[in-house]
Kinemage of the C-alpha trace (Angstrom):
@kinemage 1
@onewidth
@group {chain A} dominant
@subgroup {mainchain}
@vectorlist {calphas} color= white
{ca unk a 1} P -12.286 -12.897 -8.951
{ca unk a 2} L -12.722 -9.417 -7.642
{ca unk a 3} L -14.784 -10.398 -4.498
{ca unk a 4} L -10.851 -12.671 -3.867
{ca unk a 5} L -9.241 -9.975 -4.600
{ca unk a 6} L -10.651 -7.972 -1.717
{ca unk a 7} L -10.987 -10.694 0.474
{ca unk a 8} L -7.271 -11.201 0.466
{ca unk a 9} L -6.915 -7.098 0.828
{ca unk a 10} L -9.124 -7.064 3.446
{ca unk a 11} L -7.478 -10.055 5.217
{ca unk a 12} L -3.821 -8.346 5.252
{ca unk a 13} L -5.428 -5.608 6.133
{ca unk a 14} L -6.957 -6.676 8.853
{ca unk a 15} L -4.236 -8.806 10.025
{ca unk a 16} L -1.744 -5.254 9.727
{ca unk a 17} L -4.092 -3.256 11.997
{ca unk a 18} L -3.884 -6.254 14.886
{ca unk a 19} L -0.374 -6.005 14.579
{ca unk a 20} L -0.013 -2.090 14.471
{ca unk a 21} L 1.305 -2.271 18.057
{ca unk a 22} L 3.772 -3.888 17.318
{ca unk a 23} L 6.840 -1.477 17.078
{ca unk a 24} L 8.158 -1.184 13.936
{ca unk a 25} L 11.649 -1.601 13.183
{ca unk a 26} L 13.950 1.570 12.076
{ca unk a 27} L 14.908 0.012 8.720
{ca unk a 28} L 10.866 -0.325 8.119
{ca unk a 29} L 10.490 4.141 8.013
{ca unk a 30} L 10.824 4.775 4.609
{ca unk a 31} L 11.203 8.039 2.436
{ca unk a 32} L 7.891 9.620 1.332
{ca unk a 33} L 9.560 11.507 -1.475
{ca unk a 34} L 11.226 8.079 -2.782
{ca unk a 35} L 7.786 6.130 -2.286
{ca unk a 36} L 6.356 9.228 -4.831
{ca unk a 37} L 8.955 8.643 -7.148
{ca unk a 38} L 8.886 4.755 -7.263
{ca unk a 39} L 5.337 4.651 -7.332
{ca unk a 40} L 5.108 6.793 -10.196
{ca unk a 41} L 7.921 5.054 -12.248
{ca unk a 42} L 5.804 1.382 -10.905
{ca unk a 43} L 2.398 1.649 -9.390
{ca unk a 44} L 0.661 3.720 -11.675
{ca unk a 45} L 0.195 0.874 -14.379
{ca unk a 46} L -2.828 -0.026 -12.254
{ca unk a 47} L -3.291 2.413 -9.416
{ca unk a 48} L -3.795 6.172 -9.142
{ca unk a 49} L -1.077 7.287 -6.703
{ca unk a 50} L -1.396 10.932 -6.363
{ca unk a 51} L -3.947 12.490 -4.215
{ca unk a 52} L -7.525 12.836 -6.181
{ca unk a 53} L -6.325 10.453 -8.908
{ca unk a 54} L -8.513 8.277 -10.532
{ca unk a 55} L -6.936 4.378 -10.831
{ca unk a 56} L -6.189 3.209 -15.006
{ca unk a 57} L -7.431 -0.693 -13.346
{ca unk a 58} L -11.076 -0.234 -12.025
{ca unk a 59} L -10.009 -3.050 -9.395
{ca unk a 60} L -6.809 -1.117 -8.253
{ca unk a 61} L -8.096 0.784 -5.343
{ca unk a 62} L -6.370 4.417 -5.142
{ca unk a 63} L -3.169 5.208 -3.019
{ca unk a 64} L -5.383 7.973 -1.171
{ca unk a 65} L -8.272 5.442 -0.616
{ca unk a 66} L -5.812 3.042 1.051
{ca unk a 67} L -4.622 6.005 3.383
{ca unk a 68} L -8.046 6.729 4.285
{ca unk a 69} L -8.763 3.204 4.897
{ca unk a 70} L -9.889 3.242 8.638
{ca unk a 71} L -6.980 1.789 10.884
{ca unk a 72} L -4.473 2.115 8.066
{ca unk a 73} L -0.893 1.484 9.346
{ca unk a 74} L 2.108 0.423 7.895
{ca unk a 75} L 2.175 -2.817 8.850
{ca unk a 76} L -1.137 -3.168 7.710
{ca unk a 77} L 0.577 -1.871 4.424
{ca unk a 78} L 3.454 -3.835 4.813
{ca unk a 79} L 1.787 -6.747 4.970
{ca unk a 80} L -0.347 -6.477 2.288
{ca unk a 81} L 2.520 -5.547 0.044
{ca unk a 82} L 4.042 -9.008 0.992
{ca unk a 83} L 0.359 -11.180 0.471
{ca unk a 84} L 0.467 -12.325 -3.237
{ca unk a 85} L -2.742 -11.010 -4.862
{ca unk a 86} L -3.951 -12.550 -8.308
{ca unk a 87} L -5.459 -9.154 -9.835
{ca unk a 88} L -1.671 -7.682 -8.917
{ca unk a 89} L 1.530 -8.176 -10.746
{ca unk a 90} L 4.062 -9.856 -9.158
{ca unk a 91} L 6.142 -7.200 -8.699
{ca unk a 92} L 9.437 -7.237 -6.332
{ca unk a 93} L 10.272 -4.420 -3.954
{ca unk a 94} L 13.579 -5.274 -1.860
{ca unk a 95} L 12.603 -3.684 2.222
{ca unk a 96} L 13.744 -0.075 1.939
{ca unk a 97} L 11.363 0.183 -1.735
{ca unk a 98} L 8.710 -1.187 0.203
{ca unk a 99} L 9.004 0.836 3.284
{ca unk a 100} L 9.535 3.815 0.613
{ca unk a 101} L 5.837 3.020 -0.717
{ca unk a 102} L 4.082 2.683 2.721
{ca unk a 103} L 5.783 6.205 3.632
{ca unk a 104} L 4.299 7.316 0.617
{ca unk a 105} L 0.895 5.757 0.999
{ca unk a 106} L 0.606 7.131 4.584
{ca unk a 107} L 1.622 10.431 3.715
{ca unk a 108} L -1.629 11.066 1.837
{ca unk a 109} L -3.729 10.232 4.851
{ca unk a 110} L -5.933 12.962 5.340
{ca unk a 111} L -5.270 15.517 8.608
């Protein structure tokens, strides 16, 4: 179930960073300091979302792994926030909550 799990990561992953040139809409930049906020009130269940921080789910990978993930972008976030994932809740962000998150995520990218 794992080795899915990261498949399907990997997949809307991949498919994000083809479509990073793609230029992004202005309703898709989100608000860093709301992504913190919502992603401590929803994503730390599972994942560790501030920088250094350890995930509660072993199969949850880290908000500051994800930023460091080579190529990340956020479509590449954007789209994997859309892809269903069966280790993940099914948890509903309306646009601006999700473009909130991938702020967030990419703001712990390392310099």
């Amino acid at each position: 179930m794992m080795r899915n799990a990261r498949r399907t990561i990997l997949a809307a992953v991949t498919a994000g960073v083809a479509l990073a040139g793609t230029p992004l809409r202005a309703q898709e930049f989100g608000d860093a300091g709301r992504g913190s906020v919502l992603a401590l009130r929803v994503c730390i269940a599972c994942h560790g979302v501030r920088p250094g921080e350890d995930s509660v789910n072993p199969q949850a990978t880290p908000f500051a792994a994800i930023a460091a993930a080579k190529g990340m972008s956020a479509m590449a976030l954007n789209v994997a926030l859309l892809s269903p994932h069966r280790t993940m809740p099914n948890i509903m962000l309306d646009a601006g909550e999700r473009a909130d998150i991938v702020a967030y995520i990419l703001s712990l990218q390392p310099e």
